[in-house]
C-alpha positions in Angstrom: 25.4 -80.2 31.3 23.1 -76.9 31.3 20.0 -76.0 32.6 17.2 -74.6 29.9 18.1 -71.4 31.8 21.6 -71.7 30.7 21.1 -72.9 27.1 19.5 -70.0 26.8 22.2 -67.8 28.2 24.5 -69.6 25.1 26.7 -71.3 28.4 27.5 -74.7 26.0 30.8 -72.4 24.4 32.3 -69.3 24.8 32.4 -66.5 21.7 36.1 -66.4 20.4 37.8 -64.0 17.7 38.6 -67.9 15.7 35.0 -68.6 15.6 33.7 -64.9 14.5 36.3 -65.1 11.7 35.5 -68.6 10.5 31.8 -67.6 10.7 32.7 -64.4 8.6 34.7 -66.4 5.9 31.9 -69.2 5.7 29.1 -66.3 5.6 31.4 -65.0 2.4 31.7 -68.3 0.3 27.8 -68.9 0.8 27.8 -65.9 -0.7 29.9 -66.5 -3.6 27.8 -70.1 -4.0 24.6 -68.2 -3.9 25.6 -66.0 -6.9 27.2 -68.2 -8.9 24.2 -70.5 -8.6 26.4 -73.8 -7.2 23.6 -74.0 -4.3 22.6 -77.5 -6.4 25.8 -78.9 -8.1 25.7 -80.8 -10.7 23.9 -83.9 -10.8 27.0 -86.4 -11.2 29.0 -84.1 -8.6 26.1 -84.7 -6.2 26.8 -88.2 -6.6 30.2 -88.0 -5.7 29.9 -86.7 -2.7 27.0 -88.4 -1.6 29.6 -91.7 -1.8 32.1 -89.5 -0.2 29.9 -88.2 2.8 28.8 -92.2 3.4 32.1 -93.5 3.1 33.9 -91.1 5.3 31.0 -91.0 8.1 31.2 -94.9 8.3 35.1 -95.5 7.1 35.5 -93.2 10.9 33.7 -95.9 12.7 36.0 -98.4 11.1 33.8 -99.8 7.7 36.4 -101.0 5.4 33.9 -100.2 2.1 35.8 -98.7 -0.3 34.1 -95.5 -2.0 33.8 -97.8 -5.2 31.6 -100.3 -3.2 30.0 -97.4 -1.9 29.2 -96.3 -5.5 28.4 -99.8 -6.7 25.7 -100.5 -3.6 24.2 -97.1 -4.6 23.8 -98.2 -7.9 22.1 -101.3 -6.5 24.9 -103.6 -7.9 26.2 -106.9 -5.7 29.4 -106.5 -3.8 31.3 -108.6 -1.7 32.5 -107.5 1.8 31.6 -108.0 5.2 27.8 -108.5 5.9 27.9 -105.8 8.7 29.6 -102.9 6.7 27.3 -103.7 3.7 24.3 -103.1 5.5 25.7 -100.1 7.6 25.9 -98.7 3.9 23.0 -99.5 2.9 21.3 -97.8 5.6 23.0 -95.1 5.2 22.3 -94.5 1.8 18.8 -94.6 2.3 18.5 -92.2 5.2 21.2 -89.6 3.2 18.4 -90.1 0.5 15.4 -89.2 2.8 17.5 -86.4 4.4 15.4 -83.5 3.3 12.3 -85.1 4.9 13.8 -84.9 8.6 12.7 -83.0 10.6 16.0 -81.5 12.5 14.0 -79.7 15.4 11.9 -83.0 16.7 13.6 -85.4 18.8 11.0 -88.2 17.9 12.4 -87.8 14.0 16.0 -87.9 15.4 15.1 -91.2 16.6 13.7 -92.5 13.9 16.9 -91.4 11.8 18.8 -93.7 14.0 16.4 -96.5 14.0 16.8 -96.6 10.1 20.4 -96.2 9.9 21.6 -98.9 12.8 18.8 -100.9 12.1 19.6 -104.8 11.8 23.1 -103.5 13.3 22.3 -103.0 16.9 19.4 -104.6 19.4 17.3 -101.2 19.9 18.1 -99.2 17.3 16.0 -95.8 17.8 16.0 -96.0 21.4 18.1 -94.3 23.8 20.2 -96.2 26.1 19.4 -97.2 29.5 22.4 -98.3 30.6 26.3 -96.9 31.0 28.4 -96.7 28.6 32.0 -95.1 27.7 34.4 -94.6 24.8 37.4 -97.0 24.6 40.4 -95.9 22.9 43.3 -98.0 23.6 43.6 -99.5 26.9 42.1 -96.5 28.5 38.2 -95.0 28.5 38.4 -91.9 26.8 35.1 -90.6 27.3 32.9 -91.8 30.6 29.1 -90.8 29.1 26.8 -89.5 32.0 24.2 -92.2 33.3 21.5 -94.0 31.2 18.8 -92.1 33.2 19.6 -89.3 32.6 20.0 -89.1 29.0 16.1 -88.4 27.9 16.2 -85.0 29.6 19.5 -84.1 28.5 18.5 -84.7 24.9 15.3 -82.7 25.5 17.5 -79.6 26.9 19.9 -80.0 23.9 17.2 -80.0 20.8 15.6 -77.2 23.2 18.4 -75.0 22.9 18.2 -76.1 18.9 14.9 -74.8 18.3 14.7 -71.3 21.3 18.5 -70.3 21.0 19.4 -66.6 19.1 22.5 -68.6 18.0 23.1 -68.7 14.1 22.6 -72.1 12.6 26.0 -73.0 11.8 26.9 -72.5 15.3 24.3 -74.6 16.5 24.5 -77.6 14.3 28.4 -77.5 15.7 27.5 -77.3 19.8 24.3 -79.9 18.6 27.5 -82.3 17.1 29.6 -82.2 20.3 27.6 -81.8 23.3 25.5 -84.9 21.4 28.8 -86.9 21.0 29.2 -86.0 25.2 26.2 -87.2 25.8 26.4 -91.0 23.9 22.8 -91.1 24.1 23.1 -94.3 22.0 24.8 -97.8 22.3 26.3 -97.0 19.0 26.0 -95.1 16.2 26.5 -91.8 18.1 29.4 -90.6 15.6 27.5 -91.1 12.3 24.7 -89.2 14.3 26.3 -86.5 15.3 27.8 -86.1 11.9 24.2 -86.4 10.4 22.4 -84.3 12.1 24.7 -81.9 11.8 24.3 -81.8 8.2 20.9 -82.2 8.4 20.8 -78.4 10.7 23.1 -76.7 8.4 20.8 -77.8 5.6 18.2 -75.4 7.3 20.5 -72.3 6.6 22.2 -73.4 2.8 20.6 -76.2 0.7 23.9 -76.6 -0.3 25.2 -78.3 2.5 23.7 -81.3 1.6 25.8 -81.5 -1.3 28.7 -80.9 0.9 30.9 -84.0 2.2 32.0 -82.2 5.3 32.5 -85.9 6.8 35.5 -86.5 4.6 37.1 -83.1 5.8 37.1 -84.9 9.4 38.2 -88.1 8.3 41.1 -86.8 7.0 41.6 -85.1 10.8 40.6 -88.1 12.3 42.7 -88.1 15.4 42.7 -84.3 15.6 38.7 -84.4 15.7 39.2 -87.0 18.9 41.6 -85.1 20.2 39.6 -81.7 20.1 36.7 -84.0 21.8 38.5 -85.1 24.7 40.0 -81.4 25.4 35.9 -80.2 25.1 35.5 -83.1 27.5 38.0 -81.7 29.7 37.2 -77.7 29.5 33.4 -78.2 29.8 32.6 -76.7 26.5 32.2 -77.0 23.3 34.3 -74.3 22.0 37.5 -75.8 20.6 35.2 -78.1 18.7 33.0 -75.3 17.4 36.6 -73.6 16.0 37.6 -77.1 14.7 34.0 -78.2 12.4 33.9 -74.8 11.7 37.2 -75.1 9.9 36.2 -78.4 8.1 33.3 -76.4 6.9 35.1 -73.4 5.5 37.7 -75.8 3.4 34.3 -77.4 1.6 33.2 -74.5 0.9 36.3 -73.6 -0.6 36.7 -76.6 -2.3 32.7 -76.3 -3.7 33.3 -72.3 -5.1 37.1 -73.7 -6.6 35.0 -76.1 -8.8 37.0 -75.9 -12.3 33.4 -75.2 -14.0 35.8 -74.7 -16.7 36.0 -78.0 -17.8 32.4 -78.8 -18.1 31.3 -79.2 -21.9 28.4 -77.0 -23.5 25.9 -80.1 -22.6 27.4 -80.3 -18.7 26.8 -76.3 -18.8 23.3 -76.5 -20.1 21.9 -78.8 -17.5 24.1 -77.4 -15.0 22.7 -74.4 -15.6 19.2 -75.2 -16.2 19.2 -77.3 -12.5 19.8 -74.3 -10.7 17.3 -72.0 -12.6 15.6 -69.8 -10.6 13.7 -67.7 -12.5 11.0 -68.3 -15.7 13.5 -66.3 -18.3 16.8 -65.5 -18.6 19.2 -64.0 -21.1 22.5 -64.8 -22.4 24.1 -62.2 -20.0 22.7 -64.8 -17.1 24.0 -67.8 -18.5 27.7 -66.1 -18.6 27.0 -65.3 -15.0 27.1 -68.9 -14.1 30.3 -69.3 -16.7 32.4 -66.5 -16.4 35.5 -68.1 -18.0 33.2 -68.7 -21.4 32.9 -66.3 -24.1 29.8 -64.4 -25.7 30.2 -66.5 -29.0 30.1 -69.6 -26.6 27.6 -68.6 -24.5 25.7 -68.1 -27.7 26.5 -71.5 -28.9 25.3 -73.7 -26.1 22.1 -71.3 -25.8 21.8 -72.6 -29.6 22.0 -76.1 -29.0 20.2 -75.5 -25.9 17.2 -74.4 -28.2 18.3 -77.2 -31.1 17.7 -80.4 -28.2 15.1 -79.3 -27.1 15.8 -77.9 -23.9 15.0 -74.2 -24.3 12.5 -72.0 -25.7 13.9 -69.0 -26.9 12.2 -65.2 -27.5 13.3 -62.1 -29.1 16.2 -61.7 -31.3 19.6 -61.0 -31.2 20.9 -59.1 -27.7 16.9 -58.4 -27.4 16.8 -62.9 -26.5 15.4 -64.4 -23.5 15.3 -68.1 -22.8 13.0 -70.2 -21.0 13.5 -73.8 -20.0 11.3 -76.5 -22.2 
C-alpha cells in the first residue's frame, strides 16, 4: 500500500483513455438526470431499488432472501427464512435508511456503519480485525489480506486520500471500494462495506445515487467483479476495477434517464413532479419539461386536477399561469 505522500501523488491507479470516457459519459447522464429533474425518483421507484440495492449487496455474500422478503421485512411483515439472512436484512435496511446521516469522510462513522449492519452477526462488529485473515474461493485463498496490525494505519492513509486527494468523487468512491476490499479490514462484512460506502461517497457528488442500485449491476457480473479483484490484486492497482464499477455505474444511469416516464398517470406525474420541485413557482412550460412526451392540453389537465385535489395553488390566467405547490 501507499504512503500519504503517494496517495497524494494519485499512485493507487493509473489514468486510462477507458476511465476518462466512462467518466465523460457518466458526467453526461447526470446531466440529463439534473434537467429532467429524476435526481429524486419517484417515491415507489425509490422503493424498488432500495429492495434491489439490499438484496443484491447481501444475495453476493450468499443471503438466499428473495427481493419479495426483502420488500415484505421492509414493510415490517413476518417472513420465514433463515434467522442469519433475516437479520443481515434487517440491518441493512436500517443503515440504507440512515445513509444520508453518515458521514463518508470519518473513519469513526465508517465504523459505526459496520457495527450496525453486522451487528448480532459477528463477535466485534465495528471493530477492525486483529488478526489474519484471507479470501477462500474454492480450494485455494484468493486474496491473502495484509496483517491485523497493520490495518488501523492503512485505513487512516486510505480515508486520507478520501478527504486531501484532487481526484473527482466518482473516482474516489471506486479506488475507496477496492483498495478497502484489499485491505479486509474486517472479519466479515467487507463486501457489503465496500459496496456501501461507495454509495455512500458518490452520494456526495449526485443525490441521485442513492436511488441508484448499482449493487445489482455487479451481481449480475458477479464472477467478473472477483475476477477484476484478483487481477488489481495482482497488478498492484486499482485500475481495472475503477474501469469495471465505473461501467456498472454508467448502465444505471442509463437505466435511471431510460425510465418510460411515459407510462406514469396524471396523479404519478403530479407528485413526481411536485417531489423534485425546486423552485416556489412554476408554469405549465416547466411541468412539460419534466414530461416531454405529454401534450399542452395534458399538461394543462393534470395542472387542473393538480389545483382541483388540492395540491396546487395556481396564479394568473391562461399562458400568463404560475403554480405553486399547497
Amino acid at each position: 500500500m501507499p504512503s500519504n505522500d503517494a496517495i497524494m501523488q494519485h499512485k493507487y491507479y493509473e489514468g486510462t483513455s477507458r476511465i476518462i470516457a466512462l467518466s465523460t459519459e457518466i458526467g453526461r447522464l447526470l446531466g440529463i438526470i439534473d434537467t429532467t429533474t429524476l435526481r429524486k425518483p419517484p417515491a415507489e421507484l425509490r422503493k424498488k431499488n432500495k429492495v434491489r440495492t439490499i438484496r443484491a449487496s447481501l444475495a453476493i455474500e450468499g443471503n438466499t432472501l428473495t427481493e419479495e422478503q426483502v420488500t415484505a421485512l421492509l414493510e415490517n411483515k413476518r417472513v420465514v427464512g433463515p434467522a442469519k439472512d433475516i437479520k443481515a436484512v434487517q440491518n441493512a435496511i436500517e443503515v440504507y435508511e440512515r445513509l444520508s446521516s453518515f458521514d463518508p469522510f470519518s473513519k469513526t462513522t465508517y465504523l459505526e456503519a459496520h457495527g450496525m449492519l453486522m451487528a448480532a452477526l459477528v463477535e466485534r462488529p465495528g471493530q477492525f480485525r486483529a488478526g489474519s485473515v484471507g479470501v477462500v474461493q474454492g480450494d485455494r485463498i484468493a486474496h491473502l489480506a495484509p496483517p491485523g496490525w497493520n490495518v488501523d494505519n492503512l485505513m487512516t492513509d486510505l480515508f486520507n486520500y478520501l478527504a486531501n486527494s484532487e481526484d473527482s468523487l466518482i473516482i474516489k468512491s471506486c479506488v475507496f471500494h477496492y483498495e478497502m476490499e484489499f485491505i479486509h479490514p474486517f472479519m466479515d462484512g467487507n463486501g457489503r462495506m465496500g459496496r456501501l460506502w461507495q454509495t455512500l461517497i458518490l452520494m456526495q457528488e449526485n443525490p441521485v445515487f442513492e436511488y441508484l442500485p448499482i449493487e445489482s449491476e455487479i451481481k449480475r457480473s458477479q464472477e467478473e467483479y472477483y475476477a477484476v479483484l484478483r487481477q488489481c490484486d495482482k497488478e498492484g492497482l486499482s485500475t481495472k476495477f475503477i474501469e469495471y464499477i465505473l461501467g456498472k455505474i454508467k448502465v444505471s444511469l442509463e437505466e435511471l434517464v431510460n425510465l418510460p416516464r411515459e407510462t406514469f398517470t396524471d396523479i404519478d406525474r403530479l407528485h413526481y413532479f411536485i417531489s423534485q420541485l425546486a423552485k416556489d413557482r412554476f408554469t405549465r412550460k416547466d411541468y412539460q419539461l419534466a414530461f416531454p412526451n405529454i401534450s399542452s392540453a395534458t399538461a394543462t389537465r393534470d395542472l387542473r386536477k393538480g389545483v382541483e385535489l388540492g395540491l396546487l395553488v395556481r396564479s394568473g390566467t391562461d399562458r400568463l399561469s404560475t403554480y405553486q405547490k399547497k
